[in-house]
C-alpha positions in Angstrom: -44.8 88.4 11.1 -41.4 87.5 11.9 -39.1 90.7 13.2 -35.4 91.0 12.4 -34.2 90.3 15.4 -36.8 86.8 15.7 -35.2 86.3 12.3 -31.7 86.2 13.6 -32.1 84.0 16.5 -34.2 81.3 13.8 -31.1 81.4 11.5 -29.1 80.6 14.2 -31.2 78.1 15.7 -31.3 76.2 12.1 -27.4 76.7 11.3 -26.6 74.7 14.8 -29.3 72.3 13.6 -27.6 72.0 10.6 -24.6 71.9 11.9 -25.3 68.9 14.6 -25.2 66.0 12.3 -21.9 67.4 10.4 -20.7 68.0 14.2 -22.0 64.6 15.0 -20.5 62.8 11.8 -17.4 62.9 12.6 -16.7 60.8 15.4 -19.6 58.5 13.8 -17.7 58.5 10.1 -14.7 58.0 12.0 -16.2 54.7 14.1 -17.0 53.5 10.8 -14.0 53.6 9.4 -12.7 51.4 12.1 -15.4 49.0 11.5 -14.2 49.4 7.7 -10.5 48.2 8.7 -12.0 45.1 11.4 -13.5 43.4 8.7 -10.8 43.8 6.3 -9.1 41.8 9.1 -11.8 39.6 9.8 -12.3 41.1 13.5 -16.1 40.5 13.9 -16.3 41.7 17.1 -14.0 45.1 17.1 -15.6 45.8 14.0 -19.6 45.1 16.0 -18.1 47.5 18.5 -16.8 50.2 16.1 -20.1 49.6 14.3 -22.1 50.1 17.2 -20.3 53.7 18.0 -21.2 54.7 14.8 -24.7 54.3 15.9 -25.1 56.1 19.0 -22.5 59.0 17.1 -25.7 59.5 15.4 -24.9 57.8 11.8 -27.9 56.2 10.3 -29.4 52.8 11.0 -29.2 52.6 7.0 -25.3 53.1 6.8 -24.3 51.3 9.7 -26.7 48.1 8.8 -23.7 46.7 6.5 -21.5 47.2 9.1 -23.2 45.1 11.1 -24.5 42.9 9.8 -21.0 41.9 8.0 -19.5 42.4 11.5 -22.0 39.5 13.0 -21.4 37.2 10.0 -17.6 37.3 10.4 -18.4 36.3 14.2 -21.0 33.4 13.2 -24.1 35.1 14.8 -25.9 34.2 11.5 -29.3 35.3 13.1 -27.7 38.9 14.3 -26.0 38.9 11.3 -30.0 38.6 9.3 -31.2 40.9 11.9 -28.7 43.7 10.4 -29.0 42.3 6.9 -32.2 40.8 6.2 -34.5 44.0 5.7 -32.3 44.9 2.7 -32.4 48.6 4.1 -28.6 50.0 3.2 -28.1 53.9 1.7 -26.0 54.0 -1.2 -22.5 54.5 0.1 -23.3 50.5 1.6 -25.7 49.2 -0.9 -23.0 46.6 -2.4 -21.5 45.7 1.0 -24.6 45.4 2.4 -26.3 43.1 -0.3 -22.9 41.1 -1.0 -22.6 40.4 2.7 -26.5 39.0 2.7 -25.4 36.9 0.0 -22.6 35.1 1.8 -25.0 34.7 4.8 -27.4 33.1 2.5 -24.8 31.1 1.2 -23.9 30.3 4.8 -27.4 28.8 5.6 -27.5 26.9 2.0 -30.0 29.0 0.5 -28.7 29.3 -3.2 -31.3 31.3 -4.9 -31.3 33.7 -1.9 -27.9 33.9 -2.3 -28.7 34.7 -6.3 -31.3 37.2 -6.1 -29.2 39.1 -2.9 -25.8 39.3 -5.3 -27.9 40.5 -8.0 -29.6 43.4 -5.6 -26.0 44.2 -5.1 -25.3 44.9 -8.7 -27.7 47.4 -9.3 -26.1 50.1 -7.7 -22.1 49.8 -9.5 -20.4 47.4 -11.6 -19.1 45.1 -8.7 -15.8 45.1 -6.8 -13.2 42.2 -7.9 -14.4 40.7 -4.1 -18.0 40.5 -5.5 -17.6 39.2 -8.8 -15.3 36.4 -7.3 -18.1 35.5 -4.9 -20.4 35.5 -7.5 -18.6 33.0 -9.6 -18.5 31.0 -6.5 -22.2 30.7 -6.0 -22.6 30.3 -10.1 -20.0 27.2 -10.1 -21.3 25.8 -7.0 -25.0 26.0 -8.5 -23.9 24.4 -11.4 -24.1 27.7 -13.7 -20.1 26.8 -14.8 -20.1 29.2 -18.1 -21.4 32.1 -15.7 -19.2 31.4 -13.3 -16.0 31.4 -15.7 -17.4 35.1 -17.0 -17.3 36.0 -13.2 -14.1 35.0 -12.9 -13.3 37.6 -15.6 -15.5 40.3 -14.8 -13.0 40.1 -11.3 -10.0 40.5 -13.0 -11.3 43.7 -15.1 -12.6 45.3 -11.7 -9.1 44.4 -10.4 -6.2 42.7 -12.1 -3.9 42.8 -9.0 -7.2 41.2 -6.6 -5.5 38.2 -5.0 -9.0 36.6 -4.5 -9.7 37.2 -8.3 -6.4 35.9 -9.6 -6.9 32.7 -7.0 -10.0 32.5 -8.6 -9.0 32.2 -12.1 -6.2 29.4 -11.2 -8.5 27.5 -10.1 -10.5 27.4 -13.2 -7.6 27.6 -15.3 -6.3 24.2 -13.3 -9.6 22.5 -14.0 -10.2 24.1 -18.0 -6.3 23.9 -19.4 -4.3 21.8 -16.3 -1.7 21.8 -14.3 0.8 23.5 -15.6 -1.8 26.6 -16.7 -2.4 27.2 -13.5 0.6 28.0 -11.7 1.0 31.8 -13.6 -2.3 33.2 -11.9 -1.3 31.6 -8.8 2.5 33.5 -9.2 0.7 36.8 -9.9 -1.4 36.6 -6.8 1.7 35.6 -4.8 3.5 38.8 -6.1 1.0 40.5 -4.7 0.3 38.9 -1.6 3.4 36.5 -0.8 2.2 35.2 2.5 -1.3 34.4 2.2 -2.1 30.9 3.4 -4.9 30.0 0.9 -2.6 30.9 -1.9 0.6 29.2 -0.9 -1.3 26.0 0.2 -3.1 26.3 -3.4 -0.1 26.6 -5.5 2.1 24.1 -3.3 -0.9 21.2 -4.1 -0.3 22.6 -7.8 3.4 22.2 -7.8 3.3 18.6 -5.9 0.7 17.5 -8.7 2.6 19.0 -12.2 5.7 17.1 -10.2 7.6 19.8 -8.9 8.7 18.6 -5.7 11.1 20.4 -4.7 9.5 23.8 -5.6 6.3 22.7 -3.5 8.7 21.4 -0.6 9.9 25.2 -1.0 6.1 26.4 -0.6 5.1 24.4 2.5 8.1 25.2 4.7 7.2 29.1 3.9 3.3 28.4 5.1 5.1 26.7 8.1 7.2 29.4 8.9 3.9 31.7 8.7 2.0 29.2 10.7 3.4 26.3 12.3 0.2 24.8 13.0 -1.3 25.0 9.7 -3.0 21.7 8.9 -2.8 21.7 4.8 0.9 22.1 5.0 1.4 19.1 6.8 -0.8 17.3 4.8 0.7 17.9 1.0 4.4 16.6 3.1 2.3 13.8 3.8 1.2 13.2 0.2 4.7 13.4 -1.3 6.0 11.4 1.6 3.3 8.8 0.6 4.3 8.9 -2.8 8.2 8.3 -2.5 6.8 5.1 0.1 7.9 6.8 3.1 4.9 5.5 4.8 6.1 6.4 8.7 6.7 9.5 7.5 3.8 10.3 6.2 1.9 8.9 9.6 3.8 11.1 11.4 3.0 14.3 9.0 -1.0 13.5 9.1 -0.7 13.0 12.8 0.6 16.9 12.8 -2.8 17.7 10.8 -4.7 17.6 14.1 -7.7 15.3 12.2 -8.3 18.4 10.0 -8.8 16.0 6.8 -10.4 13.0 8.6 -13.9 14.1 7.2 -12.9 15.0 3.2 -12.4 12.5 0.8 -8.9 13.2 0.4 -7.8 12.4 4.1 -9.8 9.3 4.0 -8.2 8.2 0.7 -4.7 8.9 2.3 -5.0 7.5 5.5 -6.7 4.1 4.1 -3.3 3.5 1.6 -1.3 4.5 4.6 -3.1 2.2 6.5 -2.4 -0.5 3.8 1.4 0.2 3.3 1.8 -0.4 7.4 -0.8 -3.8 6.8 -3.2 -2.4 8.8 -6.1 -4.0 6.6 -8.7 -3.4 8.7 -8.1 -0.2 9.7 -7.5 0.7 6.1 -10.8 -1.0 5.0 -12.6 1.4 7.6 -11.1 4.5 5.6 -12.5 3.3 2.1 -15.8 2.3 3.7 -16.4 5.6 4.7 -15.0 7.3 1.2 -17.6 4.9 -0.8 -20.5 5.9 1.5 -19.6 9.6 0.4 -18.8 9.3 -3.4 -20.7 5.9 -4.0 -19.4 6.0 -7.7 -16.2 6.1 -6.6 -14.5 2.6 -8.4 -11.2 3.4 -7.5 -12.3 2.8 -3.7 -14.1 0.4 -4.1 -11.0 -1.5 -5.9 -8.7 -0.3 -2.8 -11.4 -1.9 -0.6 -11.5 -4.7 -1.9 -7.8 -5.3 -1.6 -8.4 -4.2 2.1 -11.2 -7.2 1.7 -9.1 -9.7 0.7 -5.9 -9.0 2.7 -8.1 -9.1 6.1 -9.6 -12.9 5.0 -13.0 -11.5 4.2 -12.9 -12.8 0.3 -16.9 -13.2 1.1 -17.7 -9.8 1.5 -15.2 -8.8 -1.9 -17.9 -11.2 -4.1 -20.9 -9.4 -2.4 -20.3 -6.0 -2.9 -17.8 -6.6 -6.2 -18.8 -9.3 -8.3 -22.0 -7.0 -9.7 -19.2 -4.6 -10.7 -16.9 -7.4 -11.6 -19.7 -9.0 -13.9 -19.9 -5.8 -16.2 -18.1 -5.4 -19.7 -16.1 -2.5 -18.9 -14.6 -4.1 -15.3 -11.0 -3.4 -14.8 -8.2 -6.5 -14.9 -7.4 -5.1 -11.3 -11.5 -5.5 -10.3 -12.1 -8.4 -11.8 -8.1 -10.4 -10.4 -9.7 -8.8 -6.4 -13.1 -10.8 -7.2 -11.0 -14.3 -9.1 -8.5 -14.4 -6.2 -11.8 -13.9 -3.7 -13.6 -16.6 -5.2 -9.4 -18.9 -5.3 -9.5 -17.8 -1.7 -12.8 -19.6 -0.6 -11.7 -22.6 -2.6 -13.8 -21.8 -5.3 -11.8 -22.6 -8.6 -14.4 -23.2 -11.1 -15.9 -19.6 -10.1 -13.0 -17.9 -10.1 -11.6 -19.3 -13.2 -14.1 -17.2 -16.0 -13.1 -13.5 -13.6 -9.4 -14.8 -14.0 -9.6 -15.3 -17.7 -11.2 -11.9 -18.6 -8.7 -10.4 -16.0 -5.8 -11.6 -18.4 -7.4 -10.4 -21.3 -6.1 -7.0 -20.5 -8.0 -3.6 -20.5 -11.6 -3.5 -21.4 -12.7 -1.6 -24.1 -15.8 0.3 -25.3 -18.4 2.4 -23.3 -21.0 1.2 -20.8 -23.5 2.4 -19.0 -23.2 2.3 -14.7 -26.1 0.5 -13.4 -27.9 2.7 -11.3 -27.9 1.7 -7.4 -30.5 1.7 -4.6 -29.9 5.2 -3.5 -30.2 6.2 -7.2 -33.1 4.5 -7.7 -34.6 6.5 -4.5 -33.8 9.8 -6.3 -35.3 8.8 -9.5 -38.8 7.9 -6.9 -38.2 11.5 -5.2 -38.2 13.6 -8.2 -40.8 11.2 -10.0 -43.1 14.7 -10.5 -39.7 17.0 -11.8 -38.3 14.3 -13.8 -35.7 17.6 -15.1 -34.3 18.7 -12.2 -30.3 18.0 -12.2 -30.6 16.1 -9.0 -32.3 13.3 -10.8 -30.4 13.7 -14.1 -27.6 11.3 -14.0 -29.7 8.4 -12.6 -32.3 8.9 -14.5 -30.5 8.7 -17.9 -28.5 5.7 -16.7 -31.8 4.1 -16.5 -33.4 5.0 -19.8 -30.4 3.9 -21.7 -29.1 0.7 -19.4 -33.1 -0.1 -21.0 -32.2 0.2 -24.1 -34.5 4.0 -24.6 -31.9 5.8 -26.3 -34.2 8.2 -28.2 -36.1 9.0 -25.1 -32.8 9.6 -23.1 -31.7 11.8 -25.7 -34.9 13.9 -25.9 -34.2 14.6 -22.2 -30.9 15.4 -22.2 -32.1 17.7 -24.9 -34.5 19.3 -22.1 -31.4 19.6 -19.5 -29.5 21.4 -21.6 -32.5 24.1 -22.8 -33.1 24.2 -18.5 -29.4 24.3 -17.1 -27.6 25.9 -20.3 -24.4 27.4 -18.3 -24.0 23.1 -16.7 -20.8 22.0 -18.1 -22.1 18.7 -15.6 -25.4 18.6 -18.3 -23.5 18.9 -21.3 -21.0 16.4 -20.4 -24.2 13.9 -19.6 -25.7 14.6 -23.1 -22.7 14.1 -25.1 -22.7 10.3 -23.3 -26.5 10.2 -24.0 -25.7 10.9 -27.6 -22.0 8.8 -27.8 -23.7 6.0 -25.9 -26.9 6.2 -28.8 -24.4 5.8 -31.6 -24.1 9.2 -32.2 -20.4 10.4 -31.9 -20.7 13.5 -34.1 -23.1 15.0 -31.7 -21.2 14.2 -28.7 -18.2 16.4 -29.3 -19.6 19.9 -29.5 -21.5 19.2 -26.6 -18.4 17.7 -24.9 -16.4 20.8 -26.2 -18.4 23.0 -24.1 -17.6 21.2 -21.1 -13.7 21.6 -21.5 -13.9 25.3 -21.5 -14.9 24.7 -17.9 -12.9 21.2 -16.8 -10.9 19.3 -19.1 -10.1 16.6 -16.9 -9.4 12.9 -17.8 -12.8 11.7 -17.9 -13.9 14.3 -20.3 -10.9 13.5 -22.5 -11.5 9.7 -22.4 -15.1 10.5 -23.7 -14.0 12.9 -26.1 -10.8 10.4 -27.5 -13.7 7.7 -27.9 -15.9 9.6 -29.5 -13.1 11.3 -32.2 -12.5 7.6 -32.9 -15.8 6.8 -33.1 -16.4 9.4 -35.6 -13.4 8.7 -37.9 -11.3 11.4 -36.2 -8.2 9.5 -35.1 -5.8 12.5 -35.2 -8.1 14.7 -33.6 -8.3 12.1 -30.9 -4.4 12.4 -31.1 -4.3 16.2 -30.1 -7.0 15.6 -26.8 -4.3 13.6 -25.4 -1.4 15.6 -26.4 -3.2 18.8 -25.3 -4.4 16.7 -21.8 -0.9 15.8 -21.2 0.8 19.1 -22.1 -1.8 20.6 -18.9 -0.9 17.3 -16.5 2.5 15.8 -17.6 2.2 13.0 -14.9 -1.2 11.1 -15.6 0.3 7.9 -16.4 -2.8 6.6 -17.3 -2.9 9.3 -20.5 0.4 9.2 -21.1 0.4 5.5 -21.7 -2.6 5.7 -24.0 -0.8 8.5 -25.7 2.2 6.1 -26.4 0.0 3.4 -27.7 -1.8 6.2 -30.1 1.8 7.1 -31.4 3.0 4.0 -31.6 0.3 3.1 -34.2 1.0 6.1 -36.3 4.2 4.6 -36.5 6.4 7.2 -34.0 8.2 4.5 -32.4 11.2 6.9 -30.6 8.4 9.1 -29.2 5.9 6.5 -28.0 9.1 4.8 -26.1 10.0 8.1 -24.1 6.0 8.1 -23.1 5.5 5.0 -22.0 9.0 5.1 -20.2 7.3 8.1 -18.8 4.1 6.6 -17.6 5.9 3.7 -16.2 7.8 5.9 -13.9 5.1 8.5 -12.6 2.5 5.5 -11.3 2.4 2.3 -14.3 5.2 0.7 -13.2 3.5 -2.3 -12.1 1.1 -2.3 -15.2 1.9 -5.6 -17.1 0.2 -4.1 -20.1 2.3 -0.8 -20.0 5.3 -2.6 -19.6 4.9 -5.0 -22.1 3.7 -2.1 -24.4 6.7 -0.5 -23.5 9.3 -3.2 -24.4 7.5 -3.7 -28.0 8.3 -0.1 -28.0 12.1 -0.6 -27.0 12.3 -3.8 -29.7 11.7 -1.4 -32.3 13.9 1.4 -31.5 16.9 -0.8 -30.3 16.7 -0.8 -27.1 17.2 -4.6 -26.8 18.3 -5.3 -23.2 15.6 -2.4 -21.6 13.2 -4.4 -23.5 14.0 -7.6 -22.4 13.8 -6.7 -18.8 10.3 -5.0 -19.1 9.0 -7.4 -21.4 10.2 -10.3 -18.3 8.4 -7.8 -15.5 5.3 -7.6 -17.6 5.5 -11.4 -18.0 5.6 -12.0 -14.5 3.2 -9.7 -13.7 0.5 -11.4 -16.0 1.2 -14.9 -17.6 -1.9 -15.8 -18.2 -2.2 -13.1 -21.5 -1.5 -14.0 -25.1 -0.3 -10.1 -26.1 2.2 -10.1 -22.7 3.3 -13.6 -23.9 4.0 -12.6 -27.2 5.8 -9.5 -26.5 8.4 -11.7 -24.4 8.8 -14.1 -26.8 9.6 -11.1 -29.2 12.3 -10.0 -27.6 14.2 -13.6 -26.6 13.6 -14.4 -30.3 15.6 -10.2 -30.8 18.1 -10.8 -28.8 19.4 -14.0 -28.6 19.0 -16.8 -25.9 16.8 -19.4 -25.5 15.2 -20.5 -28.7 13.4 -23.5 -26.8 11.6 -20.8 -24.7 10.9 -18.3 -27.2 8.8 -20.7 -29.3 6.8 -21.8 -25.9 6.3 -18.7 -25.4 4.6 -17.9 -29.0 2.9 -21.4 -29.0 1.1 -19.9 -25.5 0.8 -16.7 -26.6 -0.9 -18.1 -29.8 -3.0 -19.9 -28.0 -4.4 -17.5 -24.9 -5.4 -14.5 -27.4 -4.9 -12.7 -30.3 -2.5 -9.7 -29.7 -4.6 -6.5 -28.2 -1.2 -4.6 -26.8 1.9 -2.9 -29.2 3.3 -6.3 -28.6 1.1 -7.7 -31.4 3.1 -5.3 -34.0 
C-alpha cells in the first residue's frame, strides 16, 4: 500500500511527466512553424533545419515527417525527400501535407499512378486545400483524365476563390475550353490578388500578345522585368512580337537575353528556325526544324518550314525524299505540294514537277484523310501488340485499321477506348474521326462535343465544321466558327473560312470585314484569301480595294482558274482593259471551274 505522503511525491512525479512534452512543445511547435513559413517560401534547406529542431525539441517523428520530407523535395534530395515521405507515417495535423507532398515527389520521378493513389491517401482525412485540388487536376490532365481534371479545377476554387494557383489553374483551361479572350478574367483575378507573381504575369502577357493586345502585354513584360531582370519568358514573348512586326534583329537580340532557356521546347526551336530564315541563315534555320520534327513528328507545319529551309540551302533532293510521301496525299497543302514542284523545277525535273504544280494551283484541298502511320508508329503498334487498348498505341493503331479500309473494326475499338479512358477528351476526339472518317457524321459530334468542354481549339473545330456539314447542319457549322473566333479573334485561318461561310449565306458586308481581317493578322500572302476577298469587295462596292487584291492574288497564283476569274471580274467592274479581261476569263475557263467566292 501506497502512504500519503508516497502518494504526493507520485502525483508530483507524473504532473512533471506530464508536463515535459507541453514544456518541450513549445520550442518544438515553434521550430515547426518556422519550417511552416520556409516552405511557403520555397527555403528547402531553412525549412530541413527548422524541421530538424523540431525533432530533437522532442515533437514526433510522425508530425515532423511532412516537414521533411517536403523540406528535402523543395531542395531536390528526391531520395531524402522518400526517406521522410515514403512510409506514409504522418499524424493528423500533417496527413494532407504529408501525402500531397508524396504525390509531387512521385510526380517528380514520373510515377503517375503513385502519384494517384498518394493524392487520394491525402483526401481521406479533409476535403483538400485549393493547393491540392490544383495539383490534382494537374496529375488528372497530364494522365489524360481531362473531365477530372476540369472538376479539380473547380473543387480549387470552392476550397479557395482568392487561391492564385486555383484561379491560374482555371485560365488555363478556360484558354484551351472557350479561348483567348475567356481567359484573361481568371488571370485578372489572380493578379489582384497576387500582382507580382512571375508565373501569372508571364501567363497572362503570352495571353494578351496572342488575343492581339500588344500593347497591354508590352505593359506586362516590362513589370516581370522590373521584378526580375533576368527572367527568361519575358524576353522571349518581346521576341515573339518583335518577330511578328519583322523586326528580326530585334528579336535575335531579345532571345539572345533568354540565356538558351527555350533552346529545348518546341516553341524556341520554332522561333529561332523563322529567325534564322528572315536573316537567310538556311541552314542554320533547317537545324531548328530538324530538331522540332524529331520531337512532334506530326508536326506539318515544320515539316513545310523545313522544306523551305530545304530548298533555299540547294538541297531540292532531300525536299522530294522526306516530302513527296506527304506531297502525294489528297489532303497536301498548295504550300507542300509548290516546296516539292519547285524541288523537282530545281533539279531540272519539269515533267515531275509539273502534276505537284497543277494540284498546287488548284487551291486548298478538301475532304478528310487519314495520316499514314510512320516507322516509329508502326514500332508502337509492335510494342503494345499484347494491350492493343492502351492510349499509347491508340492513334497509330486506328490510323492503321482505317488507312485499310476496317472501318467497323476501328470503330469497335474506339468504342473500347472510350469505355477504358472515359474522362480522355484525346479518346473522344479520336472516336468522333473514327466515326466522321466511317461515314458517320451524326455520331462524331457528341463525341466531339465532349472534347470542347476541355479544348476547343482549331483542330477540334475543323472536325466538328466538317462534320455539321456532313450531317446537313450548315448553320450549326456557322456558329463553331463564330463561337471559335469570338475566343481567338486573330486565327486568320478561321476567320477566312468564316468569310467564305458568310459569304454563301449571302452576308456580303460582313464576310468582307472578315476576310479584310484574316488578310491582315497572317493571310496576307494567301492568293486564295485575297482573291476571296476582292470577290467580296466586287459585291459590296469596293471597286478599286478589289482590284488591287484581286491583282496580288493573281500574282501570287496564275496558274488557278477561280484567282483568274476573280481578276477578270473586277477589270470587266471597273473599267479598263477589255482585251485583258476576256483573256483572263478564256484562262480562267480553261484551268478550273471556280472553287473560291470568285466563282459567285
Amino acid at each position: 500500500m501506497i502512504c500519503r505522503a508516497d502518494r504526493r511525491i507520485l502525483l508530483s512525479a507524473l504532473a512533471l511527466l506530464a508536463l515535459a512534452p507541453a514544456s518541450a512543445a513549445g520550442p518544438g511547435v515553434a521550430a515547426l512553424e518556422k519550417a511552416r513559413a520556409a516552405i511557403e517560401r520555397r527555403d528547402g534547406i531553412a525549412a530541413e533545419v527548422a524541421a530538424k529542431q523540431a525533432l530533437d525539441a522532442g515533437i514526433p517523428r510522425a508530425s515532423v515527417a511532412a516537414f521533411m520530407g517536403e523540406a528535402e523535395l523543395i531542395a531536390g534530395d528526391l531520395d531524402q525527400a522518400r526517406e521522410w515521405l515514403g512510409p506514409g507515417e504522418f499524424d493528423d495535423a500533417t496527413w494532407q501535407q504529408g501525402f500531397h507532398a508524396l504525390a509531387r515527389l512521385e510526380m517528380a520521378e514520373g510515377d503517375i499512378d503513385a502519384a494517384s493513389a498518394a493524392f487520394d491517401r491525402a483526401l481521406e482525412k479533409g476535403k483538400g486545400s485549393a493547393t491540392l485540388w490544383v495539383d490534382i487536376g494537374r496529375l488528372r490532365y497530364r494522365a489524360g483524365q481531362h473531365h477530372k481534371a476540369l472538376n479539380a479545377a473547380v473543387k480549387a476554387l470552392e476550397a479557395d476563390p482568392k487561391d492564385p494557383r486555383a484561379l491560374e489553374f482555371r485560365a488555363q483551361l478556360e484558354r484551351d475550353s472557350a479561348g483567348l479572350i475567356a481567359a484573361l478574367p481568371w488571370y485578372e483575378r489572380a493578379l489582384e490578388i497576387a500582382p507580382d507573381d512571375l508565373g501569372l504575369l508571364g501567363g497572362y502577357a503570352a495571353t494578351l500578345g496572342e488575343a492581339g493586345r500588344a500593347r497591354d502585354m508590352l505593359g506586362t513584360v516590362r513589370r516581370m522585368i522590373e521584378l526580375d531582370g533576368g527572367n527568361p519568358r519575358a524576353y522571349y514573348l518581346q521576341a515573339v512580337l518583335a518577330a511578328r512586326a519583322g523586326k528580326t534583329d530585334l528579336a535575335r537580340k531579345l532571345m539572345w537575353r533568354t540565356d538558351g532557356a527555350f533552346d529545348q521546347l518546341p516553341a524556341g526551336m520554332l522561333l529561332n528556325g523563322v529567325l534564322e530564315m528572315q536573316m537567310g541563315n538556311a541552314r542554320l534555320a533547317m537545324e531548328q526544324f530538324d530538331r522540332l520534327i524529331r520531337m512532334q513528328p506530326d508536326n506539318v507545319a515544320a515539316k513545310e518550314l523545313l522544306g523551305r529551309a530545304l530548298l533555299a540551302n540547294g538541297e531540292a533532293n532531300v525536299v522530294i525524299a522526306r516530302l513527296a510521301p506527304l506531297a502525294d496525299r489528297d489532303d497536301a497543302s498548295p504550300y507542300l505540294l509548290t516546296l516539292v514542284g519547285r524541288a523537282h523545277e530545281q533539279m531540272g525535273q519539269r515533267a515531275e514537277a509539273a502534276p505537284y504544280l497543277d494540284r498546287a494551283a488548284a487551291g486548298r484541298p478538301t475532304g478528310i484523310h487519314v495520316m499514314p502511320n510512320g516507322p516509329a508508329a508502326e514500332l508502337t503498334i509492335w510494342r503494345w501488340r499484347d494491350d492493343p487498348d492502351r492510349a499509347e498505341v491508340a492513334v497509330p493503331l486506328l490510323r492503321k485499321l482505317l488507312a485499310e479500309g476496317r472501318a467497323e473494326e476501328a470503330r469497335r475499338h474506339a468504342a473500347k477506348l472510350i469505355e477504358r479512358y472515359p474522362d480522355s477528351a484525346d479518346i473522344e476526339v479520336l472516336a468522333g474521326d473514327v466515326a466522321l472518317l466511317a461515314g458517320a457524321p451524326g455520331d462524331a459530334l457528341p463525341l466531339y462535343a465532349e472534347a470542347a468542354r476541355i479544348r476547343f481549339d482549331r483542330p477540334l473545330v475543323q472536325r466538328m465544321v466538317a462534320a455539321s456539314l456532313a450531317a446537313g447542319q450548315r448553320h450549326r457549322a456557322r456558329e463553331l466558327l463564330e463561337t471559335y473566333l469570338a475566343g481567338n479573334p486573330r486565327d486568320a485561318i478561321m476567320a477566312s473560312w468564316l468569310g467564305q461561310f458568310l459569304a454563301d449565306d449571302g452576308y456580303w458586308g460582313r464576310a468582307q470585314d472578315l476576310l479584310f481581317h484574316a488578310s491582315r493578322i497572317g493571310g496576307g500572302r494567301d492568293p486564295y484569301l485575297l482573291a476571296d476577298l476582292a470577290a467580296a469587295e466586287l459585291r459590296t462596292g469596293g471597286n478599286s480595294a478589289a482590284r488591287s487584291n484581286a491583282a496580288h492574288a493573281y500574282g501570287l497564283q496564275r496558274a488557278n482558274g477561280a484567282v483568274a476569274a476573280v481578276l477578270a471580274r473586277t477589270i470587266d467592274r471597273v473599267g479598263g482593259d477589255n482585251e485583258s479581261a476576256r483573256t483572263l476569263f478564256a484562262k480562267a475557263e480553261a484551268l478550273s471551274r471556280p472553287t473560291t467566292l470568285a466563282g459567285r
